[in-house]
C-alpha positions, 0 to 999 in steps of 0.5 A: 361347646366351650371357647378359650379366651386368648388375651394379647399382650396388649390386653394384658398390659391393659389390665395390669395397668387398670388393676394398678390404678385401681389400687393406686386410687383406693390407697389414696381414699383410704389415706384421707389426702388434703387437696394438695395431695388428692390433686397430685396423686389424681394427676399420678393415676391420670397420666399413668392411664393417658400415658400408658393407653396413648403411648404404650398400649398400641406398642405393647404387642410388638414390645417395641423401645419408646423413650416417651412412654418412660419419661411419662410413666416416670412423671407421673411416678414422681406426682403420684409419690408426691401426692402420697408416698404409698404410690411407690407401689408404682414401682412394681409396674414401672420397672418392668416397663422400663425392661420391656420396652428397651432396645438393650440392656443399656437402655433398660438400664436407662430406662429404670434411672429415669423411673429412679429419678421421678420416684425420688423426686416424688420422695423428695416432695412428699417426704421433705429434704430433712437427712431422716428422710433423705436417708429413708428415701435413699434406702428405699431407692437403693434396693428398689433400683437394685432390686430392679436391675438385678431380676432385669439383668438375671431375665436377660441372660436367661433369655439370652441364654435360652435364644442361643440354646434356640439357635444352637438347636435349630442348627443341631436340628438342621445339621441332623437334617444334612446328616440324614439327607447324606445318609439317604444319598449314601445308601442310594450310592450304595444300592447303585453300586451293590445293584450294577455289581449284581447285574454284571455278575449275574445277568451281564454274564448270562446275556454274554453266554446267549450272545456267544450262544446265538453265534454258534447257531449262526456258524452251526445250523446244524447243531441249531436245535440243541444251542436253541434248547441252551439259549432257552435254558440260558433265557429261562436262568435270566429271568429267574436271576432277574426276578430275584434281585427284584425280590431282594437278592436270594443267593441263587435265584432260588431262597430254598437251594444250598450253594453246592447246587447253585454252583453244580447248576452254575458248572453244567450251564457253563460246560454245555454253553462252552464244550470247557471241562469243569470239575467241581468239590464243594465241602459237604460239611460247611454251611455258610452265611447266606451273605457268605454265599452270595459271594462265592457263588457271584465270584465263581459266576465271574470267573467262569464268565472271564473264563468264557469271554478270555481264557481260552481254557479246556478244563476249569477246576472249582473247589470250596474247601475249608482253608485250614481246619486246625486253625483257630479261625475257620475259614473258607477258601474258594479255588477257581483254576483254568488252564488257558492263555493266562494274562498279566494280572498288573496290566488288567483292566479296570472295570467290574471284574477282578476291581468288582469281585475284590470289592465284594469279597471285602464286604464280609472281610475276605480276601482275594488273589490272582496267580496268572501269567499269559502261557499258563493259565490262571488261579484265582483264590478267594479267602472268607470267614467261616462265620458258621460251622456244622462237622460232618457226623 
């Protein structure tokens, strides 16, 4: 069984500034130092490690800004240099605490002149004040202060830059998360809406008929037998269109029938429940969608129950036709024509009735028209694509 080791920042930091005193101290034995030198160079490494282990170690996890722990580390730059300028190695590590440890780039910068200042210092001890030397050690602070604030600078736009691209993506992230949430809660509407236009166009209107049905029986004990045998049939045609939107939504309650059955069906049912004369003429030769049929059959089912519940008609005529079969886009028109009382088609109200079947037709980009006025009847016609098409032999 094997065990990842997982180091903090803590440990890291620790062991970077052991290595570093490590190498500072063998630099200073293979330098053969004078007391002088031994002594400040021996200062250098202690207060780098009392410094850093008193004042930065327990801050090193959380990177949290402190002043002190820079002017030590800065003091004991400017002794170990002094002592022996190979100690300028320090730089290598001091800088970057000075970028760590900093609450802005403002301080960062601040930081690495204060560490600037006690490595010159050093300089200025070990090398003397001569203008070689000062030339040399200005040369040397230059790039390594330079070099510093530039890497610091780049770091921190990147890292600016990667924490606003973070942001950005957890708010991309949390607008998909909307998106997805108004998309659920849409289609949720939309089932809603699909299943009550679904209701009311199929069971709403058989219930209607049963309703009608069982008052007939009621003003007609004679004739009790025949409308119990229609309110059977009736409640038998609910359950089946009851079970088929359950099982997601054959046209015609059965997925195997063709629409001009489910309308001859539709026509029977209608005749016998209401004494109403009903022709019907379906094309042989079209074949359909099966969304496309869905539609006729619900606006066909529609207007027969308006027909029922309003019209007051003795003859209602169905006919499903092509619109105009010379024309280059085949279309499908759907005549359903009453002779009863008629009504004003501008007064009519809202509801799931001619508002509903306008809906539905538009779903599969048909169109439909109400020609009706009260005394003469009603013409509803409805116009779909003939999204597919079989000629006749």
């Amino acid at each position: 069984m094997t065990s990842t080791l997982r180091m903090t920042p803590a440990a890291w930091w620790a062991v970077v500034v052991i290595g570093m005193s490590a190498t500072l101290l063998a630099l200073l034995l293979a330098s053969r130092p004078t007391t002088t030198e031994l002594s400040l160079s021996l200062a250098g490494i202690g207060v780098l490690l009392v410094g850093w282990f008193a004042l930065g170690h327990s801050r090193a996890s959380t990177e949290t800004p402190n002043i002190a722990l820079i002017v030590t580390v800065a003091v004991a730059a400017a002794l170990g240099v002094a002592g022996n300028p190979n100690f300028a190695i320090m730089q290598a590590l001091l800088y970057p605490i000075a970028w760590v440890f900093a609450r802005s780039v403002a301080h960062a910068i601040r930081n690495n002149l204060i560490i600037a200042t006690g490595v010159t210092v050093g300089f200025l001890v070990s090398l003397g004040v001569h203008p070689e030397q000062l030339l040399s050690t200005a040369l040397t602070m230059i790039l390594s202060l330079g070099f510093s604030l530039a890497m610091g600078l780049w770091i921190s736009r990147m890292t600016a830059l990667g924490e606003e691209r973070g942001r950005l993506l957890a708010e991309l992230q949390g607008a998909q998360a909307q998106i997805a949430a108004l998309h659920r809660e849409a289609g949720a509407a939309s089932e809603r809406e699909h299943l009550a236009r679904e209701l009311h166009d199929t069971i709403a209107q058989d219930l209607t008929g049963l309703v009608m049905l069982a008052q007939r029986a009621r003003r007609n004990p004679g004739a009790s037998a025949d409308t119990l045998q229609l309110i059977e049939e009736g409640a038998r045609a609910v359950l089946a269109e009851t079970r088929a939107l359950v099982a997601a939504g054959a046209a015609v309650g059965d997925p195997d029938a063709d629409l001009a059955g489910a309308l001859q069906r539709l026509a029977d049912r209608f005749a016998r429940e209401t004494g109403v004369d009903v022709s019907l003429s379906v094309d042989a030769a079209l074949e359909l969608a099966r969304e496309t049929e869905v539609v006729v059959l619900r606006c066909v089912q529609e207007a027969l129950g308006n027909a029922r519940k309003h019209a007051r008609a003795s003859r209602v005529d169905i006919e499903v036709a092509r619109a105009n079969p010379d024309a280059r886009a085949q279309r499908v028109r759907v005549h359903v024509v009453d002779d009863g009382i008629g009504f004003d088609v501008d007064a009519a109200p809202d509801g799931f009735g001619l508002t509903g079947m306008t809906e539905r037709v538009a779903l599969v980009d048909g169109v439909l028209s109400v020609d009706s006025a009260p005394g003469r009847g009603t013409r509803l016609v409805i116009e779909l694509p003939l999204q597919r098409e079989q000629v006749a032999p």
